[in-house]
N, C-alpha and C positions, 0 to 999 in steps of 0.2 A: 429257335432254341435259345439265341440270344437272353432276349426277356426273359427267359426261365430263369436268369441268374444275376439281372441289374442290380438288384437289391442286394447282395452278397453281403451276408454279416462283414464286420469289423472285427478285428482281435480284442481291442480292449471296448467293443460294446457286447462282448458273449467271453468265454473262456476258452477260447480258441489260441491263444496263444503257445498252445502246446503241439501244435500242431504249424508254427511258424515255417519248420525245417522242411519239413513235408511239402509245403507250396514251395518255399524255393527250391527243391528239388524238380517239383512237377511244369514249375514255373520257366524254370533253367536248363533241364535236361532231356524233360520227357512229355514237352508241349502238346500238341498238335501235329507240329512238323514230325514226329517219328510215331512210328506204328506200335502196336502192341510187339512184334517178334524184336524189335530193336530194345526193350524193355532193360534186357539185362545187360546189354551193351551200353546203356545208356548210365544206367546204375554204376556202372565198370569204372564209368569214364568221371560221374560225380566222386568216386571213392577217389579215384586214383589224383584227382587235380582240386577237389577241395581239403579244407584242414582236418587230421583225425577228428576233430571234435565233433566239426558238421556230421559223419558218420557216427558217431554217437547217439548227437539231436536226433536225425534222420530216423535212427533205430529205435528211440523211444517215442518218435510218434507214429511210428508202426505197433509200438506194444502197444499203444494209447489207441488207433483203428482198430486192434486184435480184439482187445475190449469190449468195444462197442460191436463187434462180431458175434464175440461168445456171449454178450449179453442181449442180442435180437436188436439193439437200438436203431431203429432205423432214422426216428427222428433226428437224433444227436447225429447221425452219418450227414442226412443230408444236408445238416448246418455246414460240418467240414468239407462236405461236396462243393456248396455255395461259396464256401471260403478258397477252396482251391481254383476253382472255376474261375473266378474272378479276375487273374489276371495269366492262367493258364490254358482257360478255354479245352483244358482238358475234365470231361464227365465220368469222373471215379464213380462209377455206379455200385451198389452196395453188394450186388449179386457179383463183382469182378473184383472185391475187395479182398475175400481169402488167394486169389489167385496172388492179386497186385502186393501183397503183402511177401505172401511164399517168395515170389518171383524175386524182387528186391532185396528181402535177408538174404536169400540163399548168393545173390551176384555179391552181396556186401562183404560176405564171409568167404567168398573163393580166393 
């Protein structure tokens, strides 16, 4: 599975910079090392010990995946997939995306 993601886009060689928040969240909190049910715990825990702003970021590059949801992109998903991937080893697959999205606002907003 490795190689499926050595090549992982660059921020400034695609437009992925909007989705920066997103991998150091995925990167930071919600690696590998925890499961999907520790999900909102984890969420819990970037709110509660990063700056409001990051919560912000965070939340607009959730409305920024919502997007590429309601509009079927899969291709554009999997550039972001690649980008998180990269140094989170965590595989946001497209079909877990409405979940991973729901699941996250809703801990960001308790």
């Amino acid at each position: 599975m490795l190689n499926k993601w050595t090549n992982a886009l660059k921020p400034e060689d695609t437009k992925l910079k909007e989705f920066e928040m997103l991998k150091y969240f995925v990167t930071g909190y919600f690696n590998t090392g925890y499961s999907w049910s520790e999900l909102e715990e984890r969420t819990i825990a970037f709110r509660d010990d990063e700056k409001p702003e990051y919560t912000i970021q965070l939340k607009r590059s959730l409305s920024k995946l919502q997007e590429l949801i309601n509009n079927g992109d899969q291709k554009r998903w999997v550039e972001v997939q690649k980008y998180i991937y990269e140094l989170s080893m965590r595989d946001l697959e497209f079909k877990r995306g409405q979940e991973f999205i729901d699941r996250v606002n809703n801990a960001l907003d308790s």
